[in-house]
C-alpha positions as CSV (number, residue, x, y, z in Angstrom):
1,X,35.4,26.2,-25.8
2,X,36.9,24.6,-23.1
3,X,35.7,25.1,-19.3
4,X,38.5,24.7,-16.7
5,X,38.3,24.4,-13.0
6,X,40.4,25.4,-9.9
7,X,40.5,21.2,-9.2
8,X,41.7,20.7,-13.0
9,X,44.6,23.5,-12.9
10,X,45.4,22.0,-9.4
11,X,45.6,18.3,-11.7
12,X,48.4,19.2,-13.0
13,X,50.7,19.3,-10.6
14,X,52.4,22.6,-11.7
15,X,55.5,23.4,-9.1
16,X,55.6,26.7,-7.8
17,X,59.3,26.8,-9.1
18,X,57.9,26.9,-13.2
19,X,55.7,30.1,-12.0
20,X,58.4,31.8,-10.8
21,X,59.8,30.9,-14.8
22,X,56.6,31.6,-16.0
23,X,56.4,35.0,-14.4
24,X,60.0,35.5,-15.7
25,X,59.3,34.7,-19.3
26,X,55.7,37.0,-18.9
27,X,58.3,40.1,-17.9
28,X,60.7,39.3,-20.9
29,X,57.7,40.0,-23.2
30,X,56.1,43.1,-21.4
31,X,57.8,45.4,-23.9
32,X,55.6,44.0,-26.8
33,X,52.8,42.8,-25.3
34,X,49.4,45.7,-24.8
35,X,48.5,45.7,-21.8
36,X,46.1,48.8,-20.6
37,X,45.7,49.5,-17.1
38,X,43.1,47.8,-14.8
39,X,39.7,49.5,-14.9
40,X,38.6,49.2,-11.3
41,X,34.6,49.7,-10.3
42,X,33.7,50.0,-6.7
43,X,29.5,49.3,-6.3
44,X,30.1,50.0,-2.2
45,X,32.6,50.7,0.7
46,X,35.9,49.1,-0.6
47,X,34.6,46.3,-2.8
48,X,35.8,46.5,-6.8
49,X,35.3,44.7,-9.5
50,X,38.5,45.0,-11.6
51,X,39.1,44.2,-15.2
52,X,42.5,43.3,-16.6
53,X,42.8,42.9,-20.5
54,X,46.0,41.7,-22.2
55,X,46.8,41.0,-25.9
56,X,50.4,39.2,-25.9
57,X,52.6,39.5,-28.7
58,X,52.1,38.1,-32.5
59,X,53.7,34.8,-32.1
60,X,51.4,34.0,-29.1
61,X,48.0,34.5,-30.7
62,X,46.4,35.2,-27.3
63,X,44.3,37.9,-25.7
64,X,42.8,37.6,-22.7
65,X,40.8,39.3,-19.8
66,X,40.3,38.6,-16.5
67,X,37.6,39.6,-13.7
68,X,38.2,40.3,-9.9
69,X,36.3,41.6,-7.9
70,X,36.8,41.6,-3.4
71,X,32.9,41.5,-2.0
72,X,33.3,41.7,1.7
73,X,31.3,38.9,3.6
74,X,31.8,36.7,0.5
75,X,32.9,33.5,1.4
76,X,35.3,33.7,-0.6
77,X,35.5,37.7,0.0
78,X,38.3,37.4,-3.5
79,X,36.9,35.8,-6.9
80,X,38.2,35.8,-10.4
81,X,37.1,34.4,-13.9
82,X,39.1,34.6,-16.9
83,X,38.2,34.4,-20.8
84,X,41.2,33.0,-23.2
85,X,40.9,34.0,-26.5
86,X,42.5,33.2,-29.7
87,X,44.1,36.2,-31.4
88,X,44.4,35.9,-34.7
89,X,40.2,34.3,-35.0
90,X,38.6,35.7,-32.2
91,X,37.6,32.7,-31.1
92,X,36.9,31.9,-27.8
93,X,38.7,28.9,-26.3
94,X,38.5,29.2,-22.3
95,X,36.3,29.9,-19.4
96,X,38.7,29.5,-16.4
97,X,38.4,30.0,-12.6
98,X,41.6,31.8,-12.2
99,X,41.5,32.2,-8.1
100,X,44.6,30.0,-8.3
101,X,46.4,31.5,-11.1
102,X,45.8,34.5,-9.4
103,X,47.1,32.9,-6.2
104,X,50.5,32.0,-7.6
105,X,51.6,34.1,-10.1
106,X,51.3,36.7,-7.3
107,X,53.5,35.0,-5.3
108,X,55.8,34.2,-7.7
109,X,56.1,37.7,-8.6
110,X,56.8,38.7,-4.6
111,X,59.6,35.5,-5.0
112,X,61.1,37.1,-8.6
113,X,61.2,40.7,-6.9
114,X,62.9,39.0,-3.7
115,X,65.6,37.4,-5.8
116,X,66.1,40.3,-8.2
117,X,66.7,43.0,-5.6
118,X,67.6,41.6,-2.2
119,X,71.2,42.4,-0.8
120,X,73.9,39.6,-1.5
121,X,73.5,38.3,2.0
122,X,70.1,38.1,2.6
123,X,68.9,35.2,4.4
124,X,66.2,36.6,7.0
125,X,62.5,37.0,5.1
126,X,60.1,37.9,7.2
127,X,55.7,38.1,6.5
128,X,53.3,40.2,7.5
129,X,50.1,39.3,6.5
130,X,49.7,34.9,6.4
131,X,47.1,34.2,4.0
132,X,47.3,32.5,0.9
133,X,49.1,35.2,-1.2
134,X,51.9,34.6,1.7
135,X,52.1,31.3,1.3
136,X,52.3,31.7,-2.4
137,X,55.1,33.4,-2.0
138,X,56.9,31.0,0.6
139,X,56.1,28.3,-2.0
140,X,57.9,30.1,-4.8
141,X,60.5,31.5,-2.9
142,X,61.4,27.8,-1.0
143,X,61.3,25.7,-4.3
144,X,62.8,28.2,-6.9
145,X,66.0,27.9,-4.7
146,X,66.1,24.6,-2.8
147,X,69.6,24.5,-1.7
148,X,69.4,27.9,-0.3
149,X,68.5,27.9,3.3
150,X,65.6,30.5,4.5
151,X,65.3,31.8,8.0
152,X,61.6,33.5,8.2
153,X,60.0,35.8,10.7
154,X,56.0,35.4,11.3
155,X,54.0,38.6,12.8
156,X,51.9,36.6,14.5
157,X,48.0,36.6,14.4
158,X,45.8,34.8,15.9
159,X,46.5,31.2,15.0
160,X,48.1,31.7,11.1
161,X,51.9,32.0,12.2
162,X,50.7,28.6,13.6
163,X,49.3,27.3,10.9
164,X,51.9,28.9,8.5
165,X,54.5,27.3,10.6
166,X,52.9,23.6,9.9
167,X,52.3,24.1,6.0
168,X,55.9,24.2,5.7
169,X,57.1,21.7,8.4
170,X,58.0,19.3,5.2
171,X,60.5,22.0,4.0
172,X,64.1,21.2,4.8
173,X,65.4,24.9,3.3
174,X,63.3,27.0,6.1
175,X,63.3,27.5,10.2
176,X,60.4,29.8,11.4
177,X,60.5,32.3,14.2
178,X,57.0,34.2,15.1
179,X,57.2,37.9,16.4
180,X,54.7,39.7,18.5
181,X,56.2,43.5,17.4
182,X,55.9,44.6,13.5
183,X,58.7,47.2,14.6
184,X,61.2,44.3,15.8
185,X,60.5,41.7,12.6
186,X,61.5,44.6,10.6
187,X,64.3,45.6,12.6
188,X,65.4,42.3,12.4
189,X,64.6,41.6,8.5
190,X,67.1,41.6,5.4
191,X,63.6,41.5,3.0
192,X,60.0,42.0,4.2
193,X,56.9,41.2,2.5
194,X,53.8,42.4,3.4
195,X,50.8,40.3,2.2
196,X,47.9,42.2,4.3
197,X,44.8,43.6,2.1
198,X,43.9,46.5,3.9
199,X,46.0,48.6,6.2
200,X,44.5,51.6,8.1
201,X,47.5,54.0,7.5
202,X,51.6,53.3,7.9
203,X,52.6,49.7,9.7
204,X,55.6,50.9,10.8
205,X,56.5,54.5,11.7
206,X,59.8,54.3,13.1
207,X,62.2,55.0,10.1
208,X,65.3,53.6,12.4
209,X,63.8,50.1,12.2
210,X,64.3,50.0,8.2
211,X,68.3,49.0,8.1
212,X,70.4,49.6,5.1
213,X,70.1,47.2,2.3
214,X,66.9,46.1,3.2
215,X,64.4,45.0,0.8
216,X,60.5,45.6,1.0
217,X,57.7,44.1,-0.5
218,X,54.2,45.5,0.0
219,X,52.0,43.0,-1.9
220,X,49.4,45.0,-2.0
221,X,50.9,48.7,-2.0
222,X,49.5,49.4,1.7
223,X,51.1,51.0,4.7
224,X,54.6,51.8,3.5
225,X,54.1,54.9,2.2
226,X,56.7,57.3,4.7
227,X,59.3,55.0,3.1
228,X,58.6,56.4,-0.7
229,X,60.8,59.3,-0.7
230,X,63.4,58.2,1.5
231,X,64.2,54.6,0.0
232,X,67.0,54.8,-2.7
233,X,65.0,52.7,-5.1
234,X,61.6,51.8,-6.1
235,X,60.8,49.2,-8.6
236,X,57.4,48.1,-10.1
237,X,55.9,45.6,-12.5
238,X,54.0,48.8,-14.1
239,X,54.5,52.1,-14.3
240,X,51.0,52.7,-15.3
241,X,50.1,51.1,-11.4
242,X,52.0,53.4,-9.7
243,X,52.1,56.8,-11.3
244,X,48.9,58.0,-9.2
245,X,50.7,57.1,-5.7
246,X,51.0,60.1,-3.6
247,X,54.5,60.3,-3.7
248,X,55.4,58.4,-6.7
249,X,57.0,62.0,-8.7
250,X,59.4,62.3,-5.5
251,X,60.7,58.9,-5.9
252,X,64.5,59.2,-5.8
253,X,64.8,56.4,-8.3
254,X,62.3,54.5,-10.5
255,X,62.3,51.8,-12.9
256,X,60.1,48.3,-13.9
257,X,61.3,44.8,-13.1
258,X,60.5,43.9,-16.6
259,X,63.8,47.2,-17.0
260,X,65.7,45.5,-14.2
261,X,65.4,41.5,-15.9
262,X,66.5,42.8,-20.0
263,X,69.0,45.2,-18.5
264,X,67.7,48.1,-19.6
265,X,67.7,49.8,-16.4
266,X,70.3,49.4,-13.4
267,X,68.4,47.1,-10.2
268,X,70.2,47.2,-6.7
269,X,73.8,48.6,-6.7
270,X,75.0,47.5,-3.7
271,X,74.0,46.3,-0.5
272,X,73.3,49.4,1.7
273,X,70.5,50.6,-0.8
274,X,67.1,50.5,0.7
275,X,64.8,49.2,-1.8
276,X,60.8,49.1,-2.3
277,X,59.2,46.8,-4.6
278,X,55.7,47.1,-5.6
279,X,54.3,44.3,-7.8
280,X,50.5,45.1,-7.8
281,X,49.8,42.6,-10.7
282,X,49.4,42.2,-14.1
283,X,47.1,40.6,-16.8
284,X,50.1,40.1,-18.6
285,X,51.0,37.6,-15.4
286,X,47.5,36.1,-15.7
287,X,47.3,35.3,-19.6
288,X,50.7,33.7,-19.4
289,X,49.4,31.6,-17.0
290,X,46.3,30.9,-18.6
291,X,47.8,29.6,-22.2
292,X,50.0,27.5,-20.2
293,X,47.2,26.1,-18.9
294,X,45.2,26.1,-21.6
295,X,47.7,24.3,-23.8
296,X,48.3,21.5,-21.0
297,X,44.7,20.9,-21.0
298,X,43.2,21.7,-24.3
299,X,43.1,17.8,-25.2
300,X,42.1,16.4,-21.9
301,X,39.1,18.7,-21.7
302,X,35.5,18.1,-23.3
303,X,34.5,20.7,-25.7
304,X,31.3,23.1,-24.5
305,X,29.6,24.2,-27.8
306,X,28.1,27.8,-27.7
307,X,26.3,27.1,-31.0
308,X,27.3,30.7,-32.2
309,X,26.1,32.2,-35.6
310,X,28.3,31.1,-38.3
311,X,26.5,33.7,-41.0
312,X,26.2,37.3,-40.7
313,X,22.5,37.8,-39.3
314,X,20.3,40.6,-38.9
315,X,18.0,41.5,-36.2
């Protein structure tokens, strides 16, 4: 068994560009992979502990589970672990820290929906919410399409437009504009994503301010839920995430990304459609990732020897 770190996966080098491909080639296999919903325990308030199993198809001989759990007044208050398995012995081959697989395959996933169902002319993005998962996405976004150039709206808060703003200062593809009003950056935004974990109740209330054509993508499901029943489309990466929304049977229109990629199911028709995308995040996403990983490792790593019964044995 091998154990990997955050600072090993980081080794690597890995661009944000091949998990946006990675994320891509998890979708193309959804269809024959098993993947159960996430079983979600909460010990107190809001915190969970959520466990996401995922058994990919034959020729992969994976299966997989991770653990997250969101502790508030952890430092980090979002941790994850993940176990790789091999399929086909049952054997046990990693013990990863998976905070940044997590990280990025999120973000790429918010990039993928962005390119998938955004008008034909998009070209203003705008973030509410500028923690890591945003960035993630700015990463993917910004390198899976170098020669395309980005204008981005900030909501500002307290100093992370700032901060956002200097992360990305390298970036030739990207000018930055920071907004005070959540009602104007939408006004003023071809595709939105929201990357805020926890919203009180609807961010914006004023249905005028969502134009035609434009593209939303709430992260983390929150405070866009007066838009459910009047959008055109909604679009998920599971349908299994999303059939215990409120609203979710007055949908006008439904279908998965995974649909929307193989051409099984019609994406964005033109460009006045209003569109929602809600990508809450799969294991699938996660044990894609981690075989990558695992396979780009596997020989650099030392072996950690359980010393496991190899007998049957009796208690």
């Amino acid at each position: 068994m091998k154990i990997i770190r955050t600072e090993d996966i980081k080794g690597l080098g890995i661009s944000p560009a091949t998990c946006v491909d990675w994320v891509t080639e998890s979708f193309m296999v959804k269809k024959m992979a098993q993947l159960p919903p996430k079983n979600s325990i909460h010990p107190q308030g809001d915190d969970f502990f959520n466990t996401m199993p995922c058994l990919l198809p034959a020729k992969y001989s994976r299966f997989g589970v991770k653990e997250v759990h969101r502790i508030a007044g952890a430092v980090p208050a979002l941790g994850s672990d993940y176990l790789l398995y091999d399929s086909s012995t049952g054997e046990l081959l990693a013990f990863m820290d998976a905070d940044w697989i997590t990280t990025m395959r999120t973000g790429a996933v918010a990039a993928l929906a962005a390119k998938t169902f955004r008008k034909t002319d998009a070209s203003v993005y705008s973030f509410i919410g500028l923690g890591n998962t945003a960035r993630a996405s700015m990463l993917c976004l910004l390198e899976s399409e170098p020669e395309v150039m980005h204008k981005v709206i900030l909501k500002r808060y307290k100093d992370q437009a700032e901060l956002f703003v200097e992360r990305f200062k390298d970036y030739k593809n990207v000018v930055f504009d920071i907004y005070d009003s959540t009602e104007d950056l939408i006004r003023d935004s071809d595709v939105v994503f929201s990357c805020i974990t926890a919203a009180d109740g609807i961010i914006c209330e004023d249905m005028d301010c969502f134009r035609p054509g434009i593209l939303l993508i709430p992260v983390h499901t929150r405070g866009f839920q007066n838009c459910d029943t009047v959008f055109d489309k909604i679009f998920a990466d599971d349908t299994g995430h999303v059939c215990g929304f409120r609203y979710f049977n007055s949908f006008r229109k439904f279908a998965e990304l995974s649909d929307v990629l193989d051409g099984s199911a019609e994406g964005r028709a033109d460009d006045h459609e209003r569109i929602i995308s809600y990508n809450i995040g799969l294991g699938l996403h996660d044990l894609i990732f981690a075989d990558k990983i695992y396979e780009l490792l596997k020989d650099k790593m030392p072996d950690v020897q359980l010393n496991r019964e190899t007998e049957k044995f009796w208690i």
